[in-house]
Backbone atoms as SQL, in Angstrom:
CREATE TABLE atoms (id INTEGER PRIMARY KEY, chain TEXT, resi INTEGER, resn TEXT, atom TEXT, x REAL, y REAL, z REAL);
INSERT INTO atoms VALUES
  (1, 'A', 1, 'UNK', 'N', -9.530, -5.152, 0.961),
  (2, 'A', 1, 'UNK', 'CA', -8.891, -3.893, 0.689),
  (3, 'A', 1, 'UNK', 'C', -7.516, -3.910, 1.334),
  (4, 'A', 2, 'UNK', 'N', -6.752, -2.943, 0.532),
  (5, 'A', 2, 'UNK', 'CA', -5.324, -3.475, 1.473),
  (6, 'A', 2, 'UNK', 'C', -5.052, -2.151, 0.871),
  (7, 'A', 3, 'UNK', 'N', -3.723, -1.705, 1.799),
  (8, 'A', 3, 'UNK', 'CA', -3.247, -0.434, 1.825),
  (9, 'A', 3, 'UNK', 'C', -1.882, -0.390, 1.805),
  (10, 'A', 4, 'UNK', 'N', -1.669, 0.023, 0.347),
  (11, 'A', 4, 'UNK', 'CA', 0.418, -0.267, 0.031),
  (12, 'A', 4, 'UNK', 'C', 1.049, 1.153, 0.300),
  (13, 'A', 5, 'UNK', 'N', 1.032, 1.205, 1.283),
  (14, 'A', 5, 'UNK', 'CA', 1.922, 2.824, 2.135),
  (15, 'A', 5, 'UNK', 'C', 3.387, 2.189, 1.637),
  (16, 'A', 6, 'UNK', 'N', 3.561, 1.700, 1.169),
  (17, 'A', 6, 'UNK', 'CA', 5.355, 1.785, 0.560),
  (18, 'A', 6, 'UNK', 'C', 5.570, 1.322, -0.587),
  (19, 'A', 7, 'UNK', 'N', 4.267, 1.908, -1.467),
  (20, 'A', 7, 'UNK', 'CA', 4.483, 1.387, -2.641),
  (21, 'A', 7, 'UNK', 'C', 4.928, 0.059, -3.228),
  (22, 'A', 8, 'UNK', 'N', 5.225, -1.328, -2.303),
  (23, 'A', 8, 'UNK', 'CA', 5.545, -2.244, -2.886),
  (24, 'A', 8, 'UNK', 'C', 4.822, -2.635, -4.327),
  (25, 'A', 9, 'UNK', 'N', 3.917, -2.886, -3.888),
  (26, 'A', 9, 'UNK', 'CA', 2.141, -3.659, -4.650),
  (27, 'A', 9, 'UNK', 'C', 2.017, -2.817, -5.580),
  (28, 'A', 10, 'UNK', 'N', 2.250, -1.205, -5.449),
  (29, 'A', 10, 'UNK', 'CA', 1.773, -0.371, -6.713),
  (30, 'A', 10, 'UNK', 'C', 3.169, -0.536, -7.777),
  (31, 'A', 11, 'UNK', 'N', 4.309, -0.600, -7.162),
  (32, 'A', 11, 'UNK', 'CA', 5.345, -1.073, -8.015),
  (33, 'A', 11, 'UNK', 'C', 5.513, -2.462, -8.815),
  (34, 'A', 12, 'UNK', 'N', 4.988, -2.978, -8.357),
  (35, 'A', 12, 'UNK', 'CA', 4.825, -4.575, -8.697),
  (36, 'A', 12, 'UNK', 'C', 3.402, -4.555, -10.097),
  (37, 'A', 13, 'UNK', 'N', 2.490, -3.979, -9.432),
  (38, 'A', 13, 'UNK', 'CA', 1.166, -3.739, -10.899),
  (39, 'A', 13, 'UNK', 'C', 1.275, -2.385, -11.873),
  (40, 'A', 14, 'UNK', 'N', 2.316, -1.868, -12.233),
  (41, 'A', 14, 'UNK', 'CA', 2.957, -1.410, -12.748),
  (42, 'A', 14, 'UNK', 'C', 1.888, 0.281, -12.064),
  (43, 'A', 15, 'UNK', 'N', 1.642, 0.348, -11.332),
  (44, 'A', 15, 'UNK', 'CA', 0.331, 1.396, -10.778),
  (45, 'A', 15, 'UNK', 'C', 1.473, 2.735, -10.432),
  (46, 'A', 16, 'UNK', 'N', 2.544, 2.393, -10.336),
  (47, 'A', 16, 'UNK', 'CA', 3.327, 3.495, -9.540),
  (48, 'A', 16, 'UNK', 'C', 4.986, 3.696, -10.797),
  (49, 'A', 17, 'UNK', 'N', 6.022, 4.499, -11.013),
  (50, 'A', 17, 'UNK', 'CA', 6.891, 4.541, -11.395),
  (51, 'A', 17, 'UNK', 'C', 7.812, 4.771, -10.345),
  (52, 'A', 18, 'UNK', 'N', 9.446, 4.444, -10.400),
  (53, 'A', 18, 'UNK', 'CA', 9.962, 4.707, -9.411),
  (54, 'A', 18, 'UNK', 'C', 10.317, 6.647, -9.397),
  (55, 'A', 19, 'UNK', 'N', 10.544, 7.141, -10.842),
  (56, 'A', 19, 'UNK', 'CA', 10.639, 8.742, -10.443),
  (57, 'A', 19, 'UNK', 'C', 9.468, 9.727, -10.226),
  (58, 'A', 20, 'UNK', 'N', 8.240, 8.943, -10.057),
  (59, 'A', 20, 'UNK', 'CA', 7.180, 9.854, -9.416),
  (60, 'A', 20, 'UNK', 'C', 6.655, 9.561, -8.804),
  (61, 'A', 21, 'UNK', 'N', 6.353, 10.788, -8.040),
  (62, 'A', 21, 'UNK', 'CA', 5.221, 10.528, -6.351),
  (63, 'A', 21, 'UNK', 'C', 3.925, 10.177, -6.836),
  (64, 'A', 22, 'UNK', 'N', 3.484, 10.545, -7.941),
  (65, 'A', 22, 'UNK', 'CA', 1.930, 9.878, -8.362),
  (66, 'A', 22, 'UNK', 'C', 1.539, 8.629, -8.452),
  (67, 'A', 23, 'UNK', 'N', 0.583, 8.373, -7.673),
  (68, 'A', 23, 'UNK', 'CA', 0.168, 6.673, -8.180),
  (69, 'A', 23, 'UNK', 'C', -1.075, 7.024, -8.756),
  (70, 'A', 24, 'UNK', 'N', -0.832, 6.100, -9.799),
  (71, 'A', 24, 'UNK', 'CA', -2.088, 5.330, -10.397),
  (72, 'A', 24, 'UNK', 'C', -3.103, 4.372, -9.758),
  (73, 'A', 25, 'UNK', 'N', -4.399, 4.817, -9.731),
  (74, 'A', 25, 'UNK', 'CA', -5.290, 4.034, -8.532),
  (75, 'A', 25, 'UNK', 'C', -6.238, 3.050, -9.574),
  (76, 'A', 26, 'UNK', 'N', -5.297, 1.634, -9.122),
  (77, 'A', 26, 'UNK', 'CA', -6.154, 0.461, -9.783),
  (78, 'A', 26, 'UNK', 'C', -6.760, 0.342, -9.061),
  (79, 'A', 27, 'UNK', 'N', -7.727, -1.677, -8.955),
  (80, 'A', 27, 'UNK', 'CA', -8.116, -2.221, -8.544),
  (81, 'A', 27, 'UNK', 'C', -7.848, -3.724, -8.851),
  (82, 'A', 28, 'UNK', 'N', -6.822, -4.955, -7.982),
  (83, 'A', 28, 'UNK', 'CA', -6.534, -6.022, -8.321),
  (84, 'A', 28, 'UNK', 'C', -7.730, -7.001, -7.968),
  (85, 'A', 29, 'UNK', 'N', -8.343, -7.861, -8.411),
  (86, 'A', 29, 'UNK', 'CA', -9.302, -8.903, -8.050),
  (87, 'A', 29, 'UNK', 'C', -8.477, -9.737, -7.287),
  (88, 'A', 30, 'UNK', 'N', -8.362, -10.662, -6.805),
  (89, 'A', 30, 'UNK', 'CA', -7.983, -11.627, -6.448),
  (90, 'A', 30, 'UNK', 'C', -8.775, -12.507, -6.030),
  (91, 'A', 31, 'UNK', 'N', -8.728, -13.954, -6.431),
  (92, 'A', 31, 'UNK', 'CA', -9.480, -14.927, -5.606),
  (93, 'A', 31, 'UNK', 'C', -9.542, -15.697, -4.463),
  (94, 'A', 32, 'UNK', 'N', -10.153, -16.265, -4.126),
  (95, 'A', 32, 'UNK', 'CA', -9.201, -17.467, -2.813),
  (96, 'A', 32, 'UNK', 'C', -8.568, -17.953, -2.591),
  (97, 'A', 33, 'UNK', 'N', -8.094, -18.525, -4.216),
  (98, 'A', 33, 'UNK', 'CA', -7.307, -19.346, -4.573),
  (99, 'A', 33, 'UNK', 'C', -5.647, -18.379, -4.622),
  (100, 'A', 34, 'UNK', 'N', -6.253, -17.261, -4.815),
  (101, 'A', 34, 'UNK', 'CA', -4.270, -15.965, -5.174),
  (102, 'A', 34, 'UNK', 'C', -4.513, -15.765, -6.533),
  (103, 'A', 35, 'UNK', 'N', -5.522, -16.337, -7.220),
  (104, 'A', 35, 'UNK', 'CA', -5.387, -15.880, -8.664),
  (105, 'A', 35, 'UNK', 'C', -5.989, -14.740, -8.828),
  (106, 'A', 36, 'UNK', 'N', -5.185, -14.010, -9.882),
  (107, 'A', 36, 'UNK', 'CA', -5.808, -12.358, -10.063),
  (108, 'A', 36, 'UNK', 'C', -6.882, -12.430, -11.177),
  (109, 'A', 37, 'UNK', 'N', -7.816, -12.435, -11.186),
  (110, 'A', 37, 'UNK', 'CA', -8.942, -12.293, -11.675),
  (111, 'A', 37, 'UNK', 'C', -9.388, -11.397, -12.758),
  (112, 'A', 38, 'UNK', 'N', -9.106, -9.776, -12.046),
  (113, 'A', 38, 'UNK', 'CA', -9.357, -8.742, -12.730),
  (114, 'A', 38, 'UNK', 'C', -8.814, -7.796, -12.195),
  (115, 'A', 39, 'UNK', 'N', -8.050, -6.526, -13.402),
  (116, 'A', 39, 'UNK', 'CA', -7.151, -5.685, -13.022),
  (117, 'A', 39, 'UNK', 'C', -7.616, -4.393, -13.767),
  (118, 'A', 40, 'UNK', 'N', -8.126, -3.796, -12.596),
  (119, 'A', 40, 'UNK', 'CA', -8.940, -1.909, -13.414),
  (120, 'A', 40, 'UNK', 'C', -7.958, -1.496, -13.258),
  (121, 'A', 41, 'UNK', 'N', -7.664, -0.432, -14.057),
  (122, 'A', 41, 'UNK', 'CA', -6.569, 0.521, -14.157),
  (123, 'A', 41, 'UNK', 'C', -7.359, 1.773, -14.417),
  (124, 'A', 42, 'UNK', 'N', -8.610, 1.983, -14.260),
  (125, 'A', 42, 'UNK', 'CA', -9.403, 2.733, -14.772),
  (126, 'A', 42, 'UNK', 'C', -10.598, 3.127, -13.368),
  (127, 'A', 43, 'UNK', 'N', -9.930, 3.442, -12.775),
  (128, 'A', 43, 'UNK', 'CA', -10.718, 3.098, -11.080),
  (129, 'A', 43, 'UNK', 'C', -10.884, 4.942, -10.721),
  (130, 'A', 44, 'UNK', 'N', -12.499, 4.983, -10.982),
  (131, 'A', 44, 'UNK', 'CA', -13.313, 6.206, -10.594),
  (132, 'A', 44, 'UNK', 'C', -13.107, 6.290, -9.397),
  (133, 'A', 45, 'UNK', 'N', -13.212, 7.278, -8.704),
  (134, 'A', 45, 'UNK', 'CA', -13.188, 7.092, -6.940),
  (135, 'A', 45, 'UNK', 'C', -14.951, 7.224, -6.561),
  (136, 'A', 46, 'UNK', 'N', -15.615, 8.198, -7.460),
  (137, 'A', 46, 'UNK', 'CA', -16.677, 8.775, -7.284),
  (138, 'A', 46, 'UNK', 'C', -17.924, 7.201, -7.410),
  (139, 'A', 47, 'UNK', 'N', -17.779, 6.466, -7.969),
  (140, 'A', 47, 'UNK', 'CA', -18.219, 5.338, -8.243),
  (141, 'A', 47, 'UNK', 'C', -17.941, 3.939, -7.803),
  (142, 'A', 48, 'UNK', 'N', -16.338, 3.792, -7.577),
  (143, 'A', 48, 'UNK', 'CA', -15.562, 2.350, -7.081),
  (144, 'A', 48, 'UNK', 'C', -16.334, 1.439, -6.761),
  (145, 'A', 49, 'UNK', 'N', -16.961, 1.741, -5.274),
  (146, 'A', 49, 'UNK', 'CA', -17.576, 0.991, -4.252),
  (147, 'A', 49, 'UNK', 'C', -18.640, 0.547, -5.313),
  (148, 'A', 50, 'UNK', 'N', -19.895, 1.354, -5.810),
  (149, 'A', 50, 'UNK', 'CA', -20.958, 0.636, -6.626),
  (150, 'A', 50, 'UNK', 'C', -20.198, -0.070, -7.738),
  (151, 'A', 51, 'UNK', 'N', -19.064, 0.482, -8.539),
  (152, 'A', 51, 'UNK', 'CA', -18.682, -0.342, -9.701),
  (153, 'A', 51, 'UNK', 'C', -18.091, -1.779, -9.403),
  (154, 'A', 52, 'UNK', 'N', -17.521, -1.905, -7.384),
  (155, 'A', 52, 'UNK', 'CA', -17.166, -3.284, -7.103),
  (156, 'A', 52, 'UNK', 'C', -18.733, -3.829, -7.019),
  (157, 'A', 53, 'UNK', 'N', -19.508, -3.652, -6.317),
  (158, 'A', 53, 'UNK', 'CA', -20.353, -4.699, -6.276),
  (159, 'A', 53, 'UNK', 'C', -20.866, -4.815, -6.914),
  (160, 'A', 54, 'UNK', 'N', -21.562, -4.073, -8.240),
  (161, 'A', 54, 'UNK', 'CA', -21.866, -4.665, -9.405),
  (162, 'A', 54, 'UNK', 'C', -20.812, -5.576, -10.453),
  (163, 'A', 55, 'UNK', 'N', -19.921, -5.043, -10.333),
  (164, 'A', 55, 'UNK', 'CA', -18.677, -6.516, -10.538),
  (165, 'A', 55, 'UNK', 'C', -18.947, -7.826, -9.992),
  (166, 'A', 56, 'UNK', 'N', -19.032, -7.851, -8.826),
  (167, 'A', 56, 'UNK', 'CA', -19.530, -8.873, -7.574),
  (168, 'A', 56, 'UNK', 'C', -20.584, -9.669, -8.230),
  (169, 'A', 57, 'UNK', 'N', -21.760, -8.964, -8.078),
  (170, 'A', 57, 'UNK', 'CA', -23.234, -9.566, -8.489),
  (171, 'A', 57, 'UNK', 'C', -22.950, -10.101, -10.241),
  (172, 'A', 58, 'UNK', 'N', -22.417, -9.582, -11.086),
  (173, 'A', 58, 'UNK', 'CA', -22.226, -10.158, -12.354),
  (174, 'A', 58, 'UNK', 'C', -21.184, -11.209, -12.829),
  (175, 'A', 59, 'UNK', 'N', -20.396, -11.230, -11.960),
  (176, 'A', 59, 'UNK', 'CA', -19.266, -12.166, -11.531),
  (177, 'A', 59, 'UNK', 'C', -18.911, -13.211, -10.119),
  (178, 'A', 60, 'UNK', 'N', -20.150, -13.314, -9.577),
  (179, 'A', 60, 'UNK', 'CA', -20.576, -14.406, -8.813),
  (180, 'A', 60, 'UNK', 'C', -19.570, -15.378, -8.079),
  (181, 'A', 61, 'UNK', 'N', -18.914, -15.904, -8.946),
  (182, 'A', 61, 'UNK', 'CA', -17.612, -17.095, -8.962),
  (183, 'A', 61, 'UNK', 'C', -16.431, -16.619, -8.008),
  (184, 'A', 62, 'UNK', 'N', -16.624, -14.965, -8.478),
  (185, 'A', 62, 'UNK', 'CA', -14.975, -14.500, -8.115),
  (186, 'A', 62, 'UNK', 'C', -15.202, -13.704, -6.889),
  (187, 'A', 63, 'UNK', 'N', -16.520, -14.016, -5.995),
  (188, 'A', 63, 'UNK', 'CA', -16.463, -13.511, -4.891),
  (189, 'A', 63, 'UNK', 'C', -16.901, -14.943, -3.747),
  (190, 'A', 64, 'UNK', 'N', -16.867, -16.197, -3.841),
  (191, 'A', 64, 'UNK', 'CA', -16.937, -16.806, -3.083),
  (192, 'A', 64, 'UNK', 'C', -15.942, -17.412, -2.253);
């Protein structure tokens, strides 16, 4: 988990615009390797946590 308090990262995954204070709350995968895996743009808050680890358990590869 990582926490972009200056918007770099949300500017960079297109998650943020520069004329508004709203961000858009993804979720980037990343692997071990730095490769991005998988990119929600569609990220429940009420659910996240169960919708990552069932990601996890069905996608095996991209959590070792």
């Amino acid at each position: 988990m990582l926490v972009d308090t200056n918007k770099n990262l949300a500017y960079l995954y297109g998650a943020a615009e520069e004329d508004k204070d709203r961000l858009n709350r993804m979720a980037v995968i990343i692997d071990k390797t730095g490769k991005i895996v998988k990119i929600d743009k569609d990220v429940k808050p009420a659910t996240h946590g169960s919708d990552l680890v069932n990601y996890f358990k069905n996608n095996p590869q991209t959590s070792n």
